[in-house]
Structures are given as structure tokens and as C-alpha cells.
N, C-alpha and C positions, 0 to 999 in steps of 0.2 A: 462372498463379497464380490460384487458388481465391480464396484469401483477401478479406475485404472488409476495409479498410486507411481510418481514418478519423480525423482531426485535430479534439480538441476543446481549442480555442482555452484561455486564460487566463478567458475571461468564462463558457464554457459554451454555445458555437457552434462547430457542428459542421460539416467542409469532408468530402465523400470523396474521398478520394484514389485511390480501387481499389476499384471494382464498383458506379462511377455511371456518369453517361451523358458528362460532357465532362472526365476527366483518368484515367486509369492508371498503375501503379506498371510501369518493366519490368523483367525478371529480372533483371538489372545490379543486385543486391540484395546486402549483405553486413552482419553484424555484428548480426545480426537474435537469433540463438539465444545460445549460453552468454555470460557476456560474460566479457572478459581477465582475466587472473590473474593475481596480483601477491606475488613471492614475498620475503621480506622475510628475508634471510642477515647473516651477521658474517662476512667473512674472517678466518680463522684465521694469523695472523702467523708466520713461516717454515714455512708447511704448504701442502699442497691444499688446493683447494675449498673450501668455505664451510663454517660452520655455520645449518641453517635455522633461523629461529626461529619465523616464523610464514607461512600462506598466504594471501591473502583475495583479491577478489575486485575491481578495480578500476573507472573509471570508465568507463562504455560509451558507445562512438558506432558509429554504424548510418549507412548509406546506402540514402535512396530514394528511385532516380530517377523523378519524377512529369512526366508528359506532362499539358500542359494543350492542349484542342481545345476550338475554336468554328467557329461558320457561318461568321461575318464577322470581319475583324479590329478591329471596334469591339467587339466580343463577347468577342475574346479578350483584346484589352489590356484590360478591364474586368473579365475573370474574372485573369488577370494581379494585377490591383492588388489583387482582395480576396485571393487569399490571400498573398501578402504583408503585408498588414494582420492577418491572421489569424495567421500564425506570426510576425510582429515580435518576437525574441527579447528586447526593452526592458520590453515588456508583463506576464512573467511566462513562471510555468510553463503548459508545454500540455501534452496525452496524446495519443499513440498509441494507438489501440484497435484490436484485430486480435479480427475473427469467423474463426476457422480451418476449414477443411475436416470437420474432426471435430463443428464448431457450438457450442463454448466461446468465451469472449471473454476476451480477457485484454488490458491495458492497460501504458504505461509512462509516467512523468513526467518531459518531456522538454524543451526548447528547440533549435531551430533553430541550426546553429553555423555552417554553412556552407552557401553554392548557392542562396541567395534570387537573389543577383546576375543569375543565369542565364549560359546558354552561346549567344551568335546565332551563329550557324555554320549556314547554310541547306544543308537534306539531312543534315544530323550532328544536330543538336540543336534545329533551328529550322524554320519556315515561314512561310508566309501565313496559315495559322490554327492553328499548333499550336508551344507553345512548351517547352523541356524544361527540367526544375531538377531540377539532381542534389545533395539535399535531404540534409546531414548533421545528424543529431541526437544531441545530448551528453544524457543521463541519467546525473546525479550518483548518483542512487539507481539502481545497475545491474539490478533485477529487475523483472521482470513483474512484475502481481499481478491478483487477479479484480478486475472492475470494479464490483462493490458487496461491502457488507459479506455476512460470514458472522453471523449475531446467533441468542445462546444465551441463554434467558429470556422474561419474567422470570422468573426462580425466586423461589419466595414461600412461607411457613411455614404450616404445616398444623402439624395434631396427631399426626401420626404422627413417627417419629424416619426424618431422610433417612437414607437408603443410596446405596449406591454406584451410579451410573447410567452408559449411555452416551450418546453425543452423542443417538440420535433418542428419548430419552423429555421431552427437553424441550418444554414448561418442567414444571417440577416443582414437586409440593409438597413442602416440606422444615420442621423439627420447627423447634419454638420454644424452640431453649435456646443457648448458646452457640458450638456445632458448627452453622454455619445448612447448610453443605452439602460434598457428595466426591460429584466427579464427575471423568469421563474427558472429555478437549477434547482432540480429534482432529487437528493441522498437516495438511494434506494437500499441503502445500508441498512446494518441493526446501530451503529456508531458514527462518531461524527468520519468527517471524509477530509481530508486535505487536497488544497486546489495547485496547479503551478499556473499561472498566468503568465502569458507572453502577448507582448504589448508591442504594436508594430509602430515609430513614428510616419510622419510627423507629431507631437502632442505635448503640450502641457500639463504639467503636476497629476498628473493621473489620480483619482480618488477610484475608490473600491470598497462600495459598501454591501453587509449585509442587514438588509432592515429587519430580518427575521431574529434575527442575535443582537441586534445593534453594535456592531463591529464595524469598525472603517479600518481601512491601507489604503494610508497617502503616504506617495512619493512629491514629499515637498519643493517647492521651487527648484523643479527641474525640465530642463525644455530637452527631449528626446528629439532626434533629428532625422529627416525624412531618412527611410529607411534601416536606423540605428531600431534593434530590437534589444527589450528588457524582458528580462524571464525572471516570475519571481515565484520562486520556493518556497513553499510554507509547510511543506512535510517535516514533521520531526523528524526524521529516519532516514537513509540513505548518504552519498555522496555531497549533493548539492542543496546538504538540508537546511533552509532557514537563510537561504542568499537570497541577495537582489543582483542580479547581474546583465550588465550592459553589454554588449554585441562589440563597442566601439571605446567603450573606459572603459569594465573591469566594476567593480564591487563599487552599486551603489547606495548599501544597507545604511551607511551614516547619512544618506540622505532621507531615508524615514522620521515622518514626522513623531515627536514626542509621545502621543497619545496612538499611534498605529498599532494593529493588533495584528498578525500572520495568523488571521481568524480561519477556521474551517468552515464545514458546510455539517449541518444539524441535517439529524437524521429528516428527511421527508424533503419539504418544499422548502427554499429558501429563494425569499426575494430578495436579489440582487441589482443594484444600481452601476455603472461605471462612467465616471465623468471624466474629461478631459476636454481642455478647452485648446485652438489651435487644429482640431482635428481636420485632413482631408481626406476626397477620396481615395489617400494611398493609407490610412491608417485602420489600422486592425488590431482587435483584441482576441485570441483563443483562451479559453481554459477547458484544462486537463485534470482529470482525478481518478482515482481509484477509489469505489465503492469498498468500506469493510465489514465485515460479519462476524457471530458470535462463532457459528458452526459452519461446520466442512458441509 
């Protein structure tokens, strides 16, 4: 195995697992690529087979069994304990980060479910200085994804009127009237991608469409104020998942309009509009995403 295979803990410490000098992953590997499918039927009452209704993609667990080696066995019961410490499933979420053979990286958000315990079985799984944990990890959220953002901006108003761009002429300058921009935002995913938007004032009720999906996010009758920034969340996942939040008030989700959708980004090309009326040259919009995949 190519791969360099690295655990970064709940805190943001990092153990390798595969392509340092004292533990390896060995090919006794499985669950690593697409993850399970979960197909979701009605049986049909004195008939055949089902009616499908929908397909989606269930929750992944992976096995990797990690050889831990030391000189001494004081070396290795002490390399032993920290990474258990390190993957303590009580702690929080950790990640998976795989450098693949090709030299991309791509990560998952993971816990430890099973095989901290270990196997002593001397010549099978165990030794004098080498000990083996066949290491299962559950990822609620089944997809890989790159391990930094992808960020588009700022885009900021000029005197000419925006046109239609693609992903590399950002950032842009874009016209000062209520149409503040149309552009194309690229998924390079296998799956949809969630966006964080940060919205710089001055501006007006900000709309956020995507023409590809037919989704809008508007921030209804709200006047953002020169330099007050709104960052909005549309990740189902992490800390600050599914906020609106202002720079200057604080939580401004009830101000979403009735019909607004924390829409993603569809696999490929999506055209994207962003309106806001009141715009100047101090006003700016980035958005931020992470690309996600079937397989490592």
C-alpha cells in the first residue's frame, strides 16, 4: 500500500498510521471505497417484489488493521497508550486523511467503533515489540471530502455590469446595482457539495440562487451594514451547521425567508445568481465548499 494513512484526533493531533517509521496499515483493508447503499421499498400487498421508493447511501464503517512497532516494550506499551488516547471514541469526531498514490488527499469524519481493545495472540497479532489493532471506524457522514476548502472570492462591485464568468476568473469585479453577480460553480464531487457563504456589507436582502436546482436563499428584509459580515452555513454537519450569522447581532436564521432552501451545489456545473440591492464598492461575497466523493 502506497497510501500515507493519518488520524487526526478530535483536538487537531496527528498520529500516522501508514508511511511513518513505528505503525502500518496491512492489506487486510476493507470498506475503504464506495460506501453501502440503502435502498428504501413498499411491498406491494398480494403482489411481487417491492415498490422502490428511494436509494441513498448508508452509514460507512471501514477496517484498518494498524501494526504498532517499538525497540523496547516500554516503547511500545507507551506508543500503545497514546494512540488509544488519541482515537478514545468519548472525545469526539476524528478524521481519516489518506495522501493516495495519484498525490490528492482526501479525508473522512470518523470515530473509532471497534478494535482499540486489541488481539494478544503472540505470532497472529501480537509480540515482544509489535502489537496489532484491527481498527473499525463508523462515519455517520459516509463521504470523503478534500481536506481544505475550495473558496470563490471575494467578488466585489465595480462599474462595469457583471457577466457571466467561470470558476478561474475569480475573484471578480461585478456592477453596482441589484443583479450583484452570475456565475458558474463547478462540484467536482461524486455528490452534492455544501456551500458557507460570507457576505460582506453594505447590502440589501441578499437573494442566492441556484438556477441549476432551482433553489433560492433569501435573507428577507434585512439591511446588512457597511462592513457588518453574515456567514451562512448550509453544511449539515459540524459545529456551525445550518446558521445564519451576523458579525454584529448574532443569529439571523429567523430572518429567512419562508420558502428559502440551505440548498447545495449538484454534482458538476451549477449556475449561480447573487442579488443584493444597495451594493458598494466596499461589498463582497465569498463562498466556500468542500468537494465530496464516493471513494478514498
Amino acid at each position: 500500500m502506497t497510501d500515507t494513512i493519518t488520524w487526526v484526533d478530535p483536538d487537531g493531533a496527528t498520529v500516522t498510521l501508514h508511511g511513518g517509521s513505528d505503525m502500518f496499515v496491512v492489506w487486510n483493508v476493507s470498506g475503504r471505497f464506495s460506501p453501502p447503499t440503502r435502498f428504501e421499498t413498499d411491498d406491494i400487498p398480494d403482489g411481487d417484489g417491492a415498490r422502490l421508493r428511494a436509494v441513498h447511501h448508508g452509514v460507512r464503517e471501514f477496517l484498518l488493521p494498524v501494526w504498532v512497532q517499538a525497540a523496547t516494550e516500554s516503547a511500545l506499551r507507551t506508543a500503545i497508550r497514546t494512540l488509544i488516547s488519541a482515537m478514545n471514541p468519548v472525545r469526539g469526531d476524528g478524521r481519516i486523511q489518506v495522501t493516495s498514490s495519484l498525490g490528492d488527499q482526501r479525508e473522512i469524519v470518523c470515530r473509532v467503533s471497534a478494535g482499540l481493545e486489541g488481539q494478544e495472540r503472540i505470532g497472529d497479532s501480537s509480540g515482544v515489540w509489535a502489537q496489532m489493532f484491527p481498527l473499525m471506524f463508523r462515519a455517520h457522514e459516509p463521504y470523503w471530502r478534500d481536506i481544505s476548502d475550495t473558496v470563490y472570492g471575494p467578488i466585489v462591485v465595480d462599474a462595469e455590469p457583471g457577466t457571466f464568468f467561470s470558476d478561474q476568473f475569480f475573484p471578480m469585479q461585478l456592477a453596482d446595482s441589484e443583479v450583484f453577480a452570475s456565475v458558474t460553480v463547478t462540484n467536482s464531487g461524486d455528490v452534492e457539495a455544501w456551500p458557507v457563504w460570507t457576505i460582506t456589507g453594505p447590502g440589501e436582502s441578499p437573494l442566492l440562487r441556484n438556477l441549476t436546482t432551482g433553489k433560492d436563499l433569501l435573507l428577507a428584509d434585512y439591511t446588512i451594514a457597511a462592513g457588518e459580515v453574515v456567514t451562512i452555513d448550509t453544511r449539515p454537519d459540524g459545529p456551525t451547521r445550518k446558521t445564519v450569522v451576523s458579525s454584529t447581532v448574532g443569529s439571523l436564521f429567523g430572518r429567512l425567508s419562508g420558502t428559502t432552501s440551505l440548498w447545495p451545489l449538484a454534482p458538476g456545473a451549477n449556475a449561480v445568481t447573487i442579488e443584493m440591492a444597495a451594493a458598494t464598492d466596499a461589498s463582497a461575497v465569498s463562498i466556500a465548499r468542500r468537494h465530496r466523493y464516493l471513494a478514498v
